[in-house]
C-alpha positions in Angstrom: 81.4 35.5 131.4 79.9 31.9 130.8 78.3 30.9 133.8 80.6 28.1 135.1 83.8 29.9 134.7 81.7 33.1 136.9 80.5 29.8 139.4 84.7 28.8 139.8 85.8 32.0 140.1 83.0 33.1 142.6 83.5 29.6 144.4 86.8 27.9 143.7 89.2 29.7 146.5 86.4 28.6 149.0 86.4 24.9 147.7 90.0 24.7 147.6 90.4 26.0 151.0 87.7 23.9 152.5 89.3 21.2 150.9 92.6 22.2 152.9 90.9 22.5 156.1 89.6 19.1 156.1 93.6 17.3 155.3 94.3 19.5 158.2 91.6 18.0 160.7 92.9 14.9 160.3 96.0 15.4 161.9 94.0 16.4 165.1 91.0 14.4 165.3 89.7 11.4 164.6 87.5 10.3 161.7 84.2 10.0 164.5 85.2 13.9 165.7 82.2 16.3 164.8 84.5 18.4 163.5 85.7 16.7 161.1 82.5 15.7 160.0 81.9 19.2 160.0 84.9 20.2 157.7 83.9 17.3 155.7 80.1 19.2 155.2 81.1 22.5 154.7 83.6 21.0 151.5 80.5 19.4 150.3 78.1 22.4 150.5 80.3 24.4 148.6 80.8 21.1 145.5 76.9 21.6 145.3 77.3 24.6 143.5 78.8 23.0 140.4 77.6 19.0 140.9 73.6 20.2 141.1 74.6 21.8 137.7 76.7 19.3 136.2 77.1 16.4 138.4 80.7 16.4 139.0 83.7 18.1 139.1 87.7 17.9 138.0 90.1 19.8 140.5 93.8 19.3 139.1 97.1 21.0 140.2 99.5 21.7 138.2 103.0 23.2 139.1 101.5 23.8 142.3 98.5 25.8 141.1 95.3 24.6 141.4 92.7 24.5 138.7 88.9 23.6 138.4 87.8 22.9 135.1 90.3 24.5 133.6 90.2 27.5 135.2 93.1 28.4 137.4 92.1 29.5 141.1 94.3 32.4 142.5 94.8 32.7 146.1 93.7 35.5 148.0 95.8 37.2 150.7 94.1 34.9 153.6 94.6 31.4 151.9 97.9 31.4 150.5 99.0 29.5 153.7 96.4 26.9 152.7 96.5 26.9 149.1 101.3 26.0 149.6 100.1 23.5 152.5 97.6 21.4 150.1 100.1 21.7 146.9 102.7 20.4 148.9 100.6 17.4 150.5 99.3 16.7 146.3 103.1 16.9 145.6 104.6 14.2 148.0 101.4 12.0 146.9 101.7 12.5 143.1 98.3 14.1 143.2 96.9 15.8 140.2 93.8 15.3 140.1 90.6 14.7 142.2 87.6 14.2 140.6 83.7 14.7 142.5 80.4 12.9 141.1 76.7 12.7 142.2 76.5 11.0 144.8 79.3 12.2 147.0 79.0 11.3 150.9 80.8 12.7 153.8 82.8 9.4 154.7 83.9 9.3 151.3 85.7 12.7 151.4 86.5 11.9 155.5 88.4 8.9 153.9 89.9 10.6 151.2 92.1 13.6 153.8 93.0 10.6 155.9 94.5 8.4 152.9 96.5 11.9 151.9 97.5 13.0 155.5 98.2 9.5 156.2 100.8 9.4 153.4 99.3 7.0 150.7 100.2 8.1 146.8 97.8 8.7 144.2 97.5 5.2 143.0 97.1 3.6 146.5 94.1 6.1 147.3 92.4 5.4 144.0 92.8 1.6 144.5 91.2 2.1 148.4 88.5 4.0 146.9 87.7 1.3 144.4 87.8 -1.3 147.5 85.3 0.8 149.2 83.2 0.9 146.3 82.9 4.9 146.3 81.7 6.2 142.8 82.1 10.0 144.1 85.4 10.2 144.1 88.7 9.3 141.6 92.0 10.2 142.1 94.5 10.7 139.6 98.7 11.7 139.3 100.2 14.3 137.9 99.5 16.4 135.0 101.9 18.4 133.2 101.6 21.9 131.6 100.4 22.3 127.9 102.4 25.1 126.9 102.6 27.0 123.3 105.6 29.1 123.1 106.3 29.1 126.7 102.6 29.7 128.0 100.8 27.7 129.9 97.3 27.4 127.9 95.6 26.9 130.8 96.6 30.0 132.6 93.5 32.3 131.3 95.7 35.1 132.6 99.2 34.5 131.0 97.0 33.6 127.5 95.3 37.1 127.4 98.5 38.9 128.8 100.0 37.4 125.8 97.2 38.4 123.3 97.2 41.8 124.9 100.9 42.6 124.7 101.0 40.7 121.0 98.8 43.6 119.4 100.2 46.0 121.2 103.7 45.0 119.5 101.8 44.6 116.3 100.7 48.3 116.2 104.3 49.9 117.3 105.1 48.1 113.9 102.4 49.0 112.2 103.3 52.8 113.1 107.3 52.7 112.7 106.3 51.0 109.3 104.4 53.5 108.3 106.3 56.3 109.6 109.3 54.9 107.4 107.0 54.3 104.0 107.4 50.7 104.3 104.4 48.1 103.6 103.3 46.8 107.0 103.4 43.4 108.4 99.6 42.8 107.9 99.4 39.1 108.7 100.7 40.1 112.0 98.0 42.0 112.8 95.4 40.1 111.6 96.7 37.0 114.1 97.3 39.7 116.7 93.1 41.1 116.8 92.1 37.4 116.0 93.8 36.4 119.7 91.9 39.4 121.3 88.7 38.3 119.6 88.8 34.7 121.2 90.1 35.8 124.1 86.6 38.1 124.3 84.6 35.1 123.5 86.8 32.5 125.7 88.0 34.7 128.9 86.4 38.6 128.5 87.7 39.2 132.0 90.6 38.3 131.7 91.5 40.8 128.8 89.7 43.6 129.7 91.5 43.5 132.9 94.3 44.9 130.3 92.7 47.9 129.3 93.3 49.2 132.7 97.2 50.0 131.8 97.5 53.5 131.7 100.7 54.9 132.4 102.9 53.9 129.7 105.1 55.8 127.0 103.5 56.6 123.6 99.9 55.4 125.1 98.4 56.0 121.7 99.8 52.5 120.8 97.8 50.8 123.9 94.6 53.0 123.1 94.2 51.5 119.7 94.6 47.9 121.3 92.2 48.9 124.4 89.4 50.3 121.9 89.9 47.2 119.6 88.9 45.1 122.9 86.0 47.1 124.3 84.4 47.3 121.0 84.7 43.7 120.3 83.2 43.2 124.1 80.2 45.7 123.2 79.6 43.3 120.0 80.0 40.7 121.8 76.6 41.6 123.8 74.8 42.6 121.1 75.4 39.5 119.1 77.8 39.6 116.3 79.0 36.7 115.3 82.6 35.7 115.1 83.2 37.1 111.6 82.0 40.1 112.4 83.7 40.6 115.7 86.8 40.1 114.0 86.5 42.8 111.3 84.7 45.2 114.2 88.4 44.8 116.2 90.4 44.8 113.0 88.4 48.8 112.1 88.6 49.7 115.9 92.3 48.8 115.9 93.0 50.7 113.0 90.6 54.1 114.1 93.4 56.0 115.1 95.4 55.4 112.1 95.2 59.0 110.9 97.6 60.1 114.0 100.7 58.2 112.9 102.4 61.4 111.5 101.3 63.5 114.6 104.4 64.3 116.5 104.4 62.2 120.0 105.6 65.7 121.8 102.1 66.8 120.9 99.9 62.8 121.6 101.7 62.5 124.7 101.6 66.4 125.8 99.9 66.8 129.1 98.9 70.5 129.1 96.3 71.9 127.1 96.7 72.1 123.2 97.0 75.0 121.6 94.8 75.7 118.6 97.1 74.8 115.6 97.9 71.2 117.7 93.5 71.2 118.1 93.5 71.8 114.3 96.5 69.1 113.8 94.4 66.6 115.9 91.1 67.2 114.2 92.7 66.1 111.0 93.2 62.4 111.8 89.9 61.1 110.3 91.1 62.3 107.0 94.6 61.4 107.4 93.5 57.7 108.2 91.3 57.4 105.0 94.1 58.5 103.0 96.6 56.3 104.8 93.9 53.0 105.1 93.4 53.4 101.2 96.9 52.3 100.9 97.0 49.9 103.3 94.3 47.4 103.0 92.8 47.9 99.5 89.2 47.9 99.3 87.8 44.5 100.9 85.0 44.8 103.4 86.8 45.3 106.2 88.8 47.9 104.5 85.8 49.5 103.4 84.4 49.9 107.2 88.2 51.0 108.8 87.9 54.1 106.4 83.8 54.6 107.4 85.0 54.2 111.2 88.2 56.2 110.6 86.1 59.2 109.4 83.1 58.6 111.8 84.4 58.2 114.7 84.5 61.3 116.4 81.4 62.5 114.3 78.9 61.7 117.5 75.4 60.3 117.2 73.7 64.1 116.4 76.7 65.2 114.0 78.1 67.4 116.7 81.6 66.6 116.2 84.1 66.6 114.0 84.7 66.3 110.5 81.5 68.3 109.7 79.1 67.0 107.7 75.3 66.9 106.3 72.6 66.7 108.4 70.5 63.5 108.3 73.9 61.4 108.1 73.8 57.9 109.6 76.5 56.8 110.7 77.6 53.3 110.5 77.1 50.6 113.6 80.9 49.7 113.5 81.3 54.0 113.8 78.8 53.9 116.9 80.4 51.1 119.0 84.1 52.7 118.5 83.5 55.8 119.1 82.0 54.8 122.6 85.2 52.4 123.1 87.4 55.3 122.1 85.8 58.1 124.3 85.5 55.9 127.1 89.0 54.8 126.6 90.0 58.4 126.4 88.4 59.7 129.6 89.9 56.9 132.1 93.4 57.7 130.7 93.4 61.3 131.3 94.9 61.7 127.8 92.0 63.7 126.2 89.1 65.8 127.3 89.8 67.6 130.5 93.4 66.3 130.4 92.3 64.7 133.7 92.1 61.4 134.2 88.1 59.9 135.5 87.4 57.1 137.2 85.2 54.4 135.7 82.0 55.2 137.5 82.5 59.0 136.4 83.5 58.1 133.1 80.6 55.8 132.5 77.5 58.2 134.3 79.0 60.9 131.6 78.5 59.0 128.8 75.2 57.6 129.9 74.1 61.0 130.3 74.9 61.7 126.9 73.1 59.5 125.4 70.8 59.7 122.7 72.8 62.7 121.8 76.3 61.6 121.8 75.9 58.1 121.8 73.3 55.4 120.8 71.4 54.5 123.4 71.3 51.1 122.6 75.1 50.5 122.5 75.7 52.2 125.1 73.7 50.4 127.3 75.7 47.4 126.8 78.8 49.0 126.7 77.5 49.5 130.7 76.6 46.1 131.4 80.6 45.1 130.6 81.1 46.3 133.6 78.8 45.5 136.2 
């Protein structure tokens, strides 16, 4: 996470409610009270973090959500009552936006909650400011949503849920299409793992708070989409570029490709397989080369779908499965996914013991394997995505 969007979201709730405290105070007290000077303090102390960095700082609300630099502010249990009371004191005002710059005083911000608690609109407080010559503060109206088909772009939540659910859509088409011998809507998908690729370089938290959906019909559809974003997130962190990231989604979304004509009685089957369904699964890697050879052609992203298709569940000492020569190396692209996919695999309680881990167990298993099962390298920054 970019350090000022980790800063707001570590810091933002507390601004917003000191903020609210200080409106309040002046209800009760007068401007002299050392409470209020005290409110006034504790709002500044916690503005520091960001103006020591940047020198100021835009708080705006829009539609009654609050939002600092850009980044909406979600209200915990203990400060909803503060975060409705402030929205609706910005409302009556036409408040929608309060910016802070170096140097900000006490007085100033003292003023400011009696000019809003007192009733005065936006344009009458940034007129009184201007009279008392205070360069820390501007006030400004309303501001409106910018919204693309509905969404609110600034909502880092709603975008990602969108991406998220988008590819997941993409690939129950991609699968019925297949399933009926139809050619695929391929520009869909490639604007479906583009969206999960910025939202990894724009908002990873966001979207990888996705991947946590679990119990949902035909999960194979959500696995491809969940291994598509941890892999992109582990190449994030070891520096891939942009291009790269995308074609590393694009072969981690198609990995699973091979399972398409696997019944959904035996992908979704809770109890153990037998060994003909074993055998059935085991065949995938193949089935997805022969079924990606179709499909895309033989570009280079093509070219490393059918290398992770087939490598995938190989392992990092060839202990796996397809079998193959010793000394094989398998590609990076192979590596990442098939930590993203086992990973994947072990939280969902679809594979393995058929049990579902929690994150810490799933991750200190994997660690433990590696330099056997895993590279060592990836797989240490597959851990750092989630401390």
């Amino acid at each position: 996470m970019e350090p000022l969007r980790e800063k707001v979201h570590k810091y933002g709730r507390t601004i917003i409610s000191n903020f609210c405290a200080l409106v309040r105070m002046t209800g009760l007290y007068d401007a002299m009270n050392e409470t209020v000077l005290n409110a006034a303090k504790r709002l500044i102390s916690s503005l520091e973090f960001f103006l020591g960095d940047k020198g100021e700082l835009n708080i705006k609300m829009v539609e009654g959500s609050f939002y600092i630099e850009g980044v909406r502010i979600r209200a915990g249990v203990s400060d909803i009552e503060n975060f409705t009371y402030l929205a609706e004191e910005f409302k009556k005002r036409s408040i929608g936006v309060l910016s802070f710059k170096v140097p900000l005083q006490a007085d100033d911000l003292i003023y400011l909650a009696y000019a809003i608690k007192g009733g005065a609109e936006a344009t009458s407080v940034q007129s009184a400011l201007e009279g008392r010559l205070t360069k820390g503060l501007s006030v400004g109206g309303p501001v409106f949503l910018q919204k693309q088909g509905g969404i609110d772009l600034k909502d880092s939540q709603a975008v990602a849920k969108q991406a998220y659910l988008k590819a997941v859509s993409a690939m129950k088409e991609l699968d019925t299409s297949i399933k009926a011998g139809h050619s695929p809507n391929l520009k869909k998908v490639k604007k479906s793992i583009q969206s999960i690729v910025d939202r990894i370089l724009s908002d990873e938290e966001c979207i990888l708070g996705f991947t946590t959906i679990k119990d949902v019909p035909n999960y194979s559809h959500y696995h491809s989409v969940n291994v598509a974003i941890l892999s992109t997130a582990i190449g994030k962190r070891i520096g891939l570029n942009r291009t790269y990231l995308s074609k590393l989604a694009m072969t981690a979304f198609f990995h699973d490709i091979g399972k398409v004509n696997i019944p959904l009685s035996i992908l979704n089957k809770e109890t153990d397989f037998v060994p003909k369904e074993k055998e059935l699964l085991r065949r995938h890697p193949i089935e997805g080369i022969k079924i990606l050879l179709k499909l895309l052609g033989l570009d280079e992203t093509s070219i490393l779908s059918i290398f992770v298709s087939f490598e995938h569940h190989m392992k990092l000492n060839l202990s796996g499965y397809p079998q193959t020569s010793t000394g094989r190396k398998l590609n990076i692209f192979s590596r990442i996914i098939s930590i993203a996919d086992d990973y994947d695999s072990y939280v969902s309680g679809k594979v393995y013991e058929r049990r579902t881990l929690s994150v810490e167990e799933a991750l200190t298993t994997m660690y433990n394997a590696s330099g056997t099962l895993y590279d060592p390298s990836l797989m240490k920054a597959f851990v750092e995505i989630f401390r």
